[in-house]
N, C-alpha and C positions, 0 to 999 in steps of 0.2 A: 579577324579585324585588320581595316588595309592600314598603311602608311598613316604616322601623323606627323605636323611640323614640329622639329624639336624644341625642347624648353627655352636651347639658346637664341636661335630665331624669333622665337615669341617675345623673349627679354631685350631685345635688339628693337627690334621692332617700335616695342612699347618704350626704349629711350630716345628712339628718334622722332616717335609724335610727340614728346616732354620738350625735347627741344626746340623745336617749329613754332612749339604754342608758347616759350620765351620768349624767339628770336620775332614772333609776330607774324610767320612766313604766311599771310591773308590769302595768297594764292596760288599755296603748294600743299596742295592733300595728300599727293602721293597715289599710288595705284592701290586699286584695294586689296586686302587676302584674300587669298583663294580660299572656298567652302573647304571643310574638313571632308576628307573623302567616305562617299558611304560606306557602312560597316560589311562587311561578308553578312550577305545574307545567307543562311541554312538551304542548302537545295533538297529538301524535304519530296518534293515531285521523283528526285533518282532513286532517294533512299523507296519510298514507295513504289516506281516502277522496278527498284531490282526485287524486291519483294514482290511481285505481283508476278513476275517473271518467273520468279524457281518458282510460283505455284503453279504456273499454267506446265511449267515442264515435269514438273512432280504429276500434274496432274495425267497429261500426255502418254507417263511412265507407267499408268495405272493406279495414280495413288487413291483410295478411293474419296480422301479427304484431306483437305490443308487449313488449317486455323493460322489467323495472327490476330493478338493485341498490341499495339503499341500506344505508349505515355509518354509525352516530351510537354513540357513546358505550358501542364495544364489542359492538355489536349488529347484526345485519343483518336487514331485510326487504327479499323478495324477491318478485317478481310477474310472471307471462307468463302473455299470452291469445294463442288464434290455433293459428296451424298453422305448421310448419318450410317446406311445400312445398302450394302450390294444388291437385298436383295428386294427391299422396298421404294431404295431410290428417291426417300425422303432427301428435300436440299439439307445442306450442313448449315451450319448459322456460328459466328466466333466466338457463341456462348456456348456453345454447348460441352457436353461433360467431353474428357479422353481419361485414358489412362495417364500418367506423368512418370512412371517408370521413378530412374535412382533421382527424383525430385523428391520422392518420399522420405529421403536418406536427410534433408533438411529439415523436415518435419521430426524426423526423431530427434536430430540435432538439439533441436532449440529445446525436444524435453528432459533431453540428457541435463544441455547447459542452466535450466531451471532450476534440476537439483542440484548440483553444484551452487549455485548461487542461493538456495536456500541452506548451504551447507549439510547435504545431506550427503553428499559423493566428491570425492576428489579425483581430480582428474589423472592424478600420478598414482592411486590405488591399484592396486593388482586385482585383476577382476574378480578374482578367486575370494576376495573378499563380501562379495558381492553375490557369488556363482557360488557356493563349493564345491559342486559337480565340478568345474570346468577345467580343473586337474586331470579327475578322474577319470571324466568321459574322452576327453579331446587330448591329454598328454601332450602338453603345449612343450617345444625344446627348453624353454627358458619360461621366465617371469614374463606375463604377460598386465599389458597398463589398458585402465579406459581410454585415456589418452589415443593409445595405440590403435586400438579398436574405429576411435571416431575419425582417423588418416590412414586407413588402411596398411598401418605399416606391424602388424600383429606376424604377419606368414598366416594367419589361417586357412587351411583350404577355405573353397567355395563350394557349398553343398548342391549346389544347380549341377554341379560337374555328375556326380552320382546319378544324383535324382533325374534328369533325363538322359541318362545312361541304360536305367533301371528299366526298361518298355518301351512301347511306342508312344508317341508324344500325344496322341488324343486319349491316352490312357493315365498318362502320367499325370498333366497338366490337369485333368478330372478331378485329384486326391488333394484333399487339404493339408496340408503338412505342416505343423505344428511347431513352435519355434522351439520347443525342445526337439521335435525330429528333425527339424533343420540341425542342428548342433549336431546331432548321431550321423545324421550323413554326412555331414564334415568329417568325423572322426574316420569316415571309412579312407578316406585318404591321408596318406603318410603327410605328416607336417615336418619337412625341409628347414631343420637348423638353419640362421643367418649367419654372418659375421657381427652384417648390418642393418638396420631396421631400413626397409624403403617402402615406397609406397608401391601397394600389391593388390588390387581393387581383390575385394572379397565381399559377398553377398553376406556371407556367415559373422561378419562382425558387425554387423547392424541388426541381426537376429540374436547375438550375445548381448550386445547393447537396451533391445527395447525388453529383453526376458529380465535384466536388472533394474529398468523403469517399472517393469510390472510388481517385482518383487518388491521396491521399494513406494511405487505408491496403492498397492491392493487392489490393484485392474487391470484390467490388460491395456494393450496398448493402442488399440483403437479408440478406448475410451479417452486416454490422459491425450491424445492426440486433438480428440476432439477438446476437452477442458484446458490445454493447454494452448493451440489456436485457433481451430477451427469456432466454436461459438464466440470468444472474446472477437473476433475479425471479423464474426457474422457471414463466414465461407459455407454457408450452406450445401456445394455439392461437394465439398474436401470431404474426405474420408477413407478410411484408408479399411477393407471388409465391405458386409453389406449387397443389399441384392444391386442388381442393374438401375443406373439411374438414367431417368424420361428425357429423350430425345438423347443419347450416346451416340457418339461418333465408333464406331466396329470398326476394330483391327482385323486383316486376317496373312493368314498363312496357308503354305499348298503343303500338302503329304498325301504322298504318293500319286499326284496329280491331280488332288481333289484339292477345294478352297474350304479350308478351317476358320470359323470364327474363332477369335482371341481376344474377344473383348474384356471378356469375363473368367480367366481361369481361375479356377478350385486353389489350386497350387500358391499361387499370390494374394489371396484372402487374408493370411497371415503375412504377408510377406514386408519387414518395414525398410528393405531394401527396395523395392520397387513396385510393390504394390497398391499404390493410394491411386486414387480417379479424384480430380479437382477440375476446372474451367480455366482458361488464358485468364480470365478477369481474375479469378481468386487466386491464380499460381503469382500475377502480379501485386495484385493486394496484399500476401502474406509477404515475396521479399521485400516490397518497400516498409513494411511493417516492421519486418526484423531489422534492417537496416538503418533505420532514420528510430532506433531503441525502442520500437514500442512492444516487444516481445519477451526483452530481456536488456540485465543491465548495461552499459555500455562498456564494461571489461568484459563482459561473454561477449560480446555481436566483436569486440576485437580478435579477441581468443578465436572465434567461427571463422575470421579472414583468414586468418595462419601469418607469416612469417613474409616479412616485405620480399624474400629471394623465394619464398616457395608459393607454387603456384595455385594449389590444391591446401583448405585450411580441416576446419570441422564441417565436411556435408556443405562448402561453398568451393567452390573455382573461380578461377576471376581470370578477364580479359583484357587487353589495353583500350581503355578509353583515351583514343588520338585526342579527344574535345577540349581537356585538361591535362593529358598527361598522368591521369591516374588509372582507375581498375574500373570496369563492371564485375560486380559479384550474378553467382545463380548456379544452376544444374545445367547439364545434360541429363536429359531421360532417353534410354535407352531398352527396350524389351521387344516383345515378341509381336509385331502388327503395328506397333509406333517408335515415332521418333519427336521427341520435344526437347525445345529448350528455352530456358530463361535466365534472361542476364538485365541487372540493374545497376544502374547507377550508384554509387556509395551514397550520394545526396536521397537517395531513394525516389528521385525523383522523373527519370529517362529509364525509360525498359522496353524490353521488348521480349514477348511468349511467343514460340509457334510450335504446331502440334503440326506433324503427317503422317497421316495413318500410313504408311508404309505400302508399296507396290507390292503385292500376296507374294510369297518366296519361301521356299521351307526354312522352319527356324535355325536356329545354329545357336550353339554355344559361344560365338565371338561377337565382335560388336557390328551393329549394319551399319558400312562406310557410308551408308546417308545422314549416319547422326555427325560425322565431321564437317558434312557438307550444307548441312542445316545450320550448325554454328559459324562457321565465316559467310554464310550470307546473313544469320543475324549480326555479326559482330561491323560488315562492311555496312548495314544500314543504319545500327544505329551511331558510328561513327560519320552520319552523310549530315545528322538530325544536328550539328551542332554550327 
């Protein structure tokens, strides 16, 4: 918003026409005011061309596909380059299904903070209450909380560390792994006493988390996932398990110099760290949902932000929104053949999803420095939208 005249001006102003029309001055108007200067308008065309830009370079790179939805003020644009599948060469379309990696870590979020809010779990409970294996199996150094578990600050290992350790990866990735085998393959690695609780991403406390959702509500966790938001939201392709869904955007990966599909691994069936496949439209539909309270009460959806100095809450991260001076909430999804992310407006109102299936590369156990570079080009666009 540019420049306005000040209040004092305008009250100067307005005593000196009071007096003219006393003194009778019939032929002294005075000059007129000048217009109020137009507002800033939104350069909306940049925020769209620097988006349009890292896809064509993404694409360039070999990505074999690039999704965006974006939502600002009532309005959506939408964009997809690329192809569903390498080897059919179907075009990609911004509906269509991807994986959404640790996005799915929100989705257990919101069923964790359900039960709490039905008072059925506290979030300061020791999981052991919860688990009573989880002593036994996993020999935690200290007390372990849900809490801890939902901010990564537990120490748990991370069971991915073993389990593709354990063969070669078109092997590994084949095997369904069970979120009590998850738990066993954490255990095979040492858990490292703290002083201090930090935050220490781990796959294995969000596979602690939904085995205590299932215990507690008599299903597994694909189900309460779905009764909890996927049908209330009407997210038809969210789901987290489940055969391949029509028209998929394929990830892939190279080993040993061949190109792996990754669309669909065995291994993340179960997986509520990063397992679910949803749509841009529905990844955006669920946060403004959550967000603007229609998921849960509005002391959980706080609880879910975390701490005005931390930056990382329950299964959200959040951004600087330059627009206001406040935060965008959302994920980073990160896994094997994709890169997505989504960040919403607190109002729940401005968002923006994008999916890239990832340029083929052998996988890795660490993170692909495109999911950093995927977030500051969403975080510069939708700071262009205001």
């Amino acid at each position: 918003m540019g420049p306005r005249p000040s209040a004092l001006c305008k009250q100067a102003a307005a005593v000196l026409a009071a007096a003219l029309l006393v003194v009778g001055g019939a032929g002294c108007t005075g000059e007129p005011r000048p217009p109020d200067p137009t507002p800033t308008v939104p350069d909306r065309a940049a925020a769209f061309a620097l988006l349009e830009a890292f896809s064509d370079r993404m694409i360039g790179e070999g990505a074999p596909a690039v999704l965006i939805d974006v939502r600002y003020g009532g309005k959506a644009w939408t964009h997809a380059a690329g192809v569903r599948n390498l080897e059919t060469r179907e075009p990609a379309t911004a509906s269509d299904p991807v994986r959404v990696g640790g996005i799915t870590e929100s989705l257990v979020a919101v069923s964790v903070l359900k039960l709490m809010a039905e008072g059925k779990l506290g979030l300061d409970d020791p999981v052991s209450r919860y688990l009573p294996e989880f002593g036994s199996v996993l020999h935690p150094p200290g007390p372990v909380t849900v809490r801890q578990l939902l901010t990564h600050e537990s120490g748990l290992p991370d069971f991915t560390d073993p389990l593709l350790a354990s063969g070669p990866w078109e092997q590994v990735t084949a095997r369904r792994v069970s979120l009590e085998q998850q738990l066993a393959l954490s255990a095979t690695v040492p858990w490292e006493p703290r002083l201090a609780r930090i935050f220490n991403y781990s796959r294995t406390n969000y596979a602690a988390l939904a085995l205590i959702v299932e215990r507690l509500r008599g299903q597994d966790i694909a189900q309460v996932l779905a009764t909890d938001t996927a049908r209330p939201l009407e997210l038809g392709a969210t789901r987290l398990g489940g055969p391949g869904l029509p028209g998929m955007v394929h990830g892939y990966v190279t080993v040993g110099g061949a190109r792996l599909d990754a669309s669909m691994p065995e291994w993340q069936a179960e997986a509520p760290s990063s397992g679910a496949v949803s749509t841009l439209p529905e990844v955006n539909r669920f946060y403004a949902a959550l967000l603007k309270g229609e998921l849960l009460p509005p002391d959980s959806v706080t609880a879910m932000k975390g701490g005005y100095l931390e930056y990382y809450g329950f299964a959200l991260r959040r951004w600087n929104n330059t627009c206001n001076n406040r935060f965008y909430y959302g994920l980073p999804g990160d896994t094997d053949g994709y890169g997505t992310i989504a960040m919403t407006s607190e109002d729940g109102n401005t968002q923006l999803a994008m999916a890239v299936a990832y340029p083929p590369e052998p996988p890795t156990l660490g993170v692909n420095p495109l999911i950093s570079e995927i977030q500051e080009v969403a975080q510069d666009a939708l700071n262009s939208l205001c």
